[in-house]
C-alpha positions as CSV (number, residue, x, y, z in Angstrom):
1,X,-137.5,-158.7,-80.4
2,X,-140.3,-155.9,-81.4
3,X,-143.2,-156.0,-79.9
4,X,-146.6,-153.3,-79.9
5,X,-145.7,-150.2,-77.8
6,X,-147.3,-150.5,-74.8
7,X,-146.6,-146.9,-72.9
8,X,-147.8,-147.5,-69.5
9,X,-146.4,-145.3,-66.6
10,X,-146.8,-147.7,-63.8
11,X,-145.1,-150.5,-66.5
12,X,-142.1,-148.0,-66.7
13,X,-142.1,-147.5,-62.6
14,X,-142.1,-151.1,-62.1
15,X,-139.5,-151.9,-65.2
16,X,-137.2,-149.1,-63.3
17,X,-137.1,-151.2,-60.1
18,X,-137.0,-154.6,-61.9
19,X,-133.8,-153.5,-63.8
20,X,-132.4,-151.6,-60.6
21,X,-132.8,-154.6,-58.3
22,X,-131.4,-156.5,-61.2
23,X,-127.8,-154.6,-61.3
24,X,-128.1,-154.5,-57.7
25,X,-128.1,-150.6,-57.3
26,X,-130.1,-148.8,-54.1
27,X,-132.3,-146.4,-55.2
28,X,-129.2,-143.5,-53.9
29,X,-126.9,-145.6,-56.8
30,X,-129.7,-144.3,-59.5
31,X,-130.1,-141.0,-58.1
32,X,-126.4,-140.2,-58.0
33,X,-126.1,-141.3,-61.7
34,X,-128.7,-139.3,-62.6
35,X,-128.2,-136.1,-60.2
36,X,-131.1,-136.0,-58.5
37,X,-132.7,-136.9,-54.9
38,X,-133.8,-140.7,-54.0
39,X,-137.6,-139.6,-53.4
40,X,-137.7,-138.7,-57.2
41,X,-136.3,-142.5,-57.9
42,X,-139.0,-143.2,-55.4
43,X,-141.1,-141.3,-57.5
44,X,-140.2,-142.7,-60.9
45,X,-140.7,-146.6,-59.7
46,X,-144.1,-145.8,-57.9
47,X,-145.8,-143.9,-60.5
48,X,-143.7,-143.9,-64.0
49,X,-143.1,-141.3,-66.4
50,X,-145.5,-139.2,-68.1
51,X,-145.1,-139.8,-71.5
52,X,-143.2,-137.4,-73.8
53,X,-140.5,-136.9,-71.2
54,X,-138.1,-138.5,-73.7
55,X,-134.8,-136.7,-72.8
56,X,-136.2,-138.5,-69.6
57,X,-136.4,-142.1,-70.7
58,X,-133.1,-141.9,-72.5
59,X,-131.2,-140.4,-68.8
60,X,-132.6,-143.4,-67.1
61,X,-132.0,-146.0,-70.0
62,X,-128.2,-145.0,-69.7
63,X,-128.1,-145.1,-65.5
64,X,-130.1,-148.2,-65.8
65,X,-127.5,-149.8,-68.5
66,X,-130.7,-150.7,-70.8
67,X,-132.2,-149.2,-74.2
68,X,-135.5,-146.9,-73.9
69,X,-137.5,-149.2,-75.7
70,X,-136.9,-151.8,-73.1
71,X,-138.4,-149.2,-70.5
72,X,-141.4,-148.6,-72.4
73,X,-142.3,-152.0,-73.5
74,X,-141.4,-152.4,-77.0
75,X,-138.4,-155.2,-76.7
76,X,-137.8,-157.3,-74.2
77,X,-134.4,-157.1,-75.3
78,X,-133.0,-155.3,-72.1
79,X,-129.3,-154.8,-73.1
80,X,-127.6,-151.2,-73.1
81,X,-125.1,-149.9,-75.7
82,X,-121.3,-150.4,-74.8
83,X,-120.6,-147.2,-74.8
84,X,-123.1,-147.0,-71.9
85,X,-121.3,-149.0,-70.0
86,X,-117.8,-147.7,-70.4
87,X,-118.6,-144.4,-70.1
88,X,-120.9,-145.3,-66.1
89,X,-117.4,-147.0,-65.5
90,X,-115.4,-144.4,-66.4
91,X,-117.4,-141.7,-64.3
92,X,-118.0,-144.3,-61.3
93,X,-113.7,-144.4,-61.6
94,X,-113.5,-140.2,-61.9
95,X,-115.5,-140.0,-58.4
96,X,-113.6,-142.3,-56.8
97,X,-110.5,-140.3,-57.8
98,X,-112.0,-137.0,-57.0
99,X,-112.8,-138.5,-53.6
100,X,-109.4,-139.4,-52.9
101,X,-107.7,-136.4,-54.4
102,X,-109.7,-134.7,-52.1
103,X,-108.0,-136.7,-49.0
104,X,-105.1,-137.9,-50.4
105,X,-103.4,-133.9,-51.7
106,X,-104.3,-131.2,-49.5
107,X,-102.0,-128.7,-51.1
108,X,-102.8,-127.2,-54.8
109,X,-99.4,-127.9,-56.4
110,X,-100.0,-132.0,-55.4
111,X,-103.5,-131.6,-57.1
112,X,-102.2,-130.1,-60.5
113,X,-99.3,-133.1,-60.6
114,X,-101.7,-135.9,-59.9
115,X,-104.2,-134.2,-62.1
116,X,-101.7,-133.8,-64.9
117,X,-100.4,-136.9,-64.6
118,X,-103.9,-138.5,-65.0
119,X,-104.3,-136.2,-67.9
120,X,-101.4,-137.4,-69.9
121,X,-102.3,-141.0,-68.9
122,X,-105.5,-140.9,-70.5
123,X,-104.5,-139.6,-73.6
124,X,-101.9,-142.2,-73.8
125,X,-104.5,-145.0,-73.3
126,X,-107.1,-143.5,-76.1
127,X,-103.5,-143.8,-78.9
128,X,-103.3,-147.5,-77.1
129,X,-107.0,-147.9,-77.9
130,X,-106.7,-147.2,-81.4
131,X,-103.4,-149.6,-81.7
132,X,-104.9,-152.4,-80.1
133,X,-107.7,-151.9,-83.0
134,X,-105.6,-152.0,-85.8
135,X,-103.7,-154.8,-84.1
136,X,-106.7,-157.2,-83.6
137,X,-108.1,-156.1,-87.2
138,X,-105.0,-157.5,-88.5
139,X,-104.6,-160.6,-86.3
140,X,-108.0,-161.0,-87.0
141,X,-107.4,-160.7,-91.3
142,X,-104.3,-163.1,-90.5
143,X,-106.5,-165.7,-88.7
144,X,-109.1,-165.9,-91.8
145,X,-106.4,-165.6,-94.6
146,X,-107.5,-169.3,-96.1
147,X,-104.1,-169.2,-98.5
148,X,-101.7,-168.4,-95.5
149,X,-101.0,-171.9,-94.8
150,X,-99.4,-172.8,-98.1
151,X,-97.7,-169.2,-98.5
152,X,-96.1,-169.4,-95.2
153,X,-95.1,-173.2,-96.1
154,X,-91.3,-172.9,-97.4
155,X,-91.1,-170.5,-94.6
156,X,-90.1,-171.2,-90.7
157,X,-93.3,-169.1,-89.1
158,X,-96.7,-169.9,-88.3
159,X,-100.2,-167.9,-87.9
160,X,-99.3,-167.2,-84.9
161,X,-95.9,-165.8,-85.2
162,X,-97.7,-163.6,-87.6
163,X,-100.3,-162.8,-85.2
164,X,-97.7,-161.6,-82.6
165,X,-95.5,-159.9,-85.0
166,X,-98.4,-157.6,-86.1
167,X,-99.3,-157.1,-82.7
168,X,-95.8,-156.2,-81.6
169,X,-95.8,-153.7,-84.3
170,X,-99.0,-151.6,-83.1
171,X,-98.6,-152.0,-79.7
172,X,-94.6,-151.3,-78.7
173,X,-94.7,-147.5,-80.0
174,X,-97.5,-146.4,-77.6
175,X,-97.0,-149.0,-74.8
176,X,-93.1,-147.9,-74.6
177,X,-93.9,-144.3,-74.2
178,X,-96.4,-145.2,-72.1
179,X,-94.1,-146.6,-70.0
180,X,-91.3,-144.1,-70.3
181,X,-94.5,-141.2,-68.5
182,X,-94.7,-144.1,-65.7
183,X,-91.1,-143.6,-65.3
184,X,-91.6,-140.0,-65.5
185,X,-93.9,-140.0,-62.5
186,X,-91.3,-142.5,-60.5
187,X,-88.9,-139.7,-60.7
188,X,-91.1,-136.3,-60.2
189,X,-89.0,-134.9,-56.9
190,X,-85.5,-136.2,-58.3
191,X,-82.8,-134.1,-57.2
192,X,-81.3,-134.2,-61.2
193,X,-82.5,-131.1,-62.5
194,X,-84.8,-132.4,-65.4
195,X,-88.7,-131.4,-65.5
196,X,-89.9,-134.6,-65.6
197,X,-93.6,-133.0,-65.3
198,X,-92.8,-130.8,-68.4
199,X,-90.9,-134.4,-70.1
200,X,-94.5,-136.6,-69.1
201,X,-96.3,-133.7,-71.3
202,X,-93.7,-133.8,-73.9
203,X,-93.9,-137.6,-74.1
204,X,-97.9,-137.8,-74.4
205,X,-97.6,-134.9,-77.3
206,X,-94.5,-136.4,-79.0
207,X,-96.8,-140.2,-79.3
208,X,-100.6,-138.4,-79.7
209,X,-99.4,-135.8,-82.2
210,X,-100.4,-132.8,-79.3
211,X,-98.7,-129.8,-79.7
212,X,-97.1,-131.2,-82.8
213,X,-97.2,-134.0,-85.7
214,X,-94.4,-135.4,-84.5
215,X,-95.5,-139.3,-83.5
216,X,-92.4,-141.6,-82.3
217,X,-90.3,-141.8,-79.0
218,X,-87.8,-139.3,-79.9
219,X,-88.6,-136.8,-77.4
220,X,-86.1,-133.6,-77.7
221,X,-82.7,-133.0,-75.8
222,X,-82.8,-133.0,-72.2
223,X,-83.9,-136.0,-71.0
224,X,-81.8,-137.7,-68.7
225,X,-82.3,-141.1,-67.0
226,X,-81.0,-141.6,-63.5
């Protein structure tokens, strides 16, 4: 809902706590998202933001998970963007990692593999992302296809079996090769003489098109199972 602007520093200070208390952050939480000390959040919810400072607004509207216009009074519609949200996820999940990296791999070699490994991983999930997309867009055409129930009538299969067949055909490509870098990583130190850190980067490029155009589980001579 639009309302008037009504720009008022102290408003933003207190609508900075209100939402922080809200998500059940400290004022460190805040900080760390944003990069700076906890006196300046102390700062920010005791005497606002000058206005103009947009760049400003927007930083906190993302480490508060809310919209700028929500901050400065012009909807009380308080809801971030999802992106927002995946993306604070994502980098709360990256510190954690780097944190344990840190304490779990005290050698440089153990750093690169795990690194690596996390690398390929990644790019693995965004292909999975975009399969799972196309997947639900077509379950989702299949579920509001009015005609389907009389075409599939002479015919031993339901919207469902439909549904799961279309899923099935998305999702097994990207999920198998995701599978077969798991493996990969199982078997790093085998005694069997194959690379499996140079096979895990031969698997993500073989199903993302890296390195190549080539998009299927046929990934070159060489690879041996145990």
């Amino acid at each position: 809902m639009k309302k008037e602007q009504r720009y008022d520093p102290k408003e933003l200070g207190a609508r900075i706590k209100e939402r922080r208390l809200e998500l059940n952050l400290s004022m460190q939480d805040v900080a760390d998202r944003l990069g700076v000390n906890k006196s300046t959040i102390q700062r920010y919810e005791a005497n606002g933001v000058t206005p103009g400072r947009n760049y400003l607004l927007i930083s906190l509207s993302e480490a508060l998970e809310t919209n700028t216009g929500w901050l400065v009074g012009e909807t009380d519609e308080r809801k971030g963007d999802n992106i927002t949200k995946i993306r604070l996820m994502l980098e709360a999940s990256i510190k954690i990692y780097l944190d344990t990296i840190q304490e779990g791999c005290t050698d440089e070699r153990g750093m690169i593999l795990v690194t690596g490994m996390l690398q390929c991983i990644i790019d693995m999930m965004g292909l999975i992302c975009c399969s799972f997309g196309k997947a639900t867009e077509e379950i989702r055409q299949i579920n509001n296809d009015a005609g389907l129930e009389e075409a599939l009538a002479p015919y031993p299969l339901s919207r469902a079996d439909l549904a799961e067949m279309a899923y099935r055909q998305h999702m097994e490509g990207p999920v198998g090769s995701l599978s077969d870098m798991v493996d990969c990583i199982l078997h790093m130190e085998d005694a069997s003489g194959v690379n499996y850190f140079e096979l895990l980067y031969r698997i993500r490029n073989a199903a993302t098109g890296k390195g190549g155009t080539m998009k299927c589980r046929n990934y070159g001579a060489g690879k041996k199972k145990p």
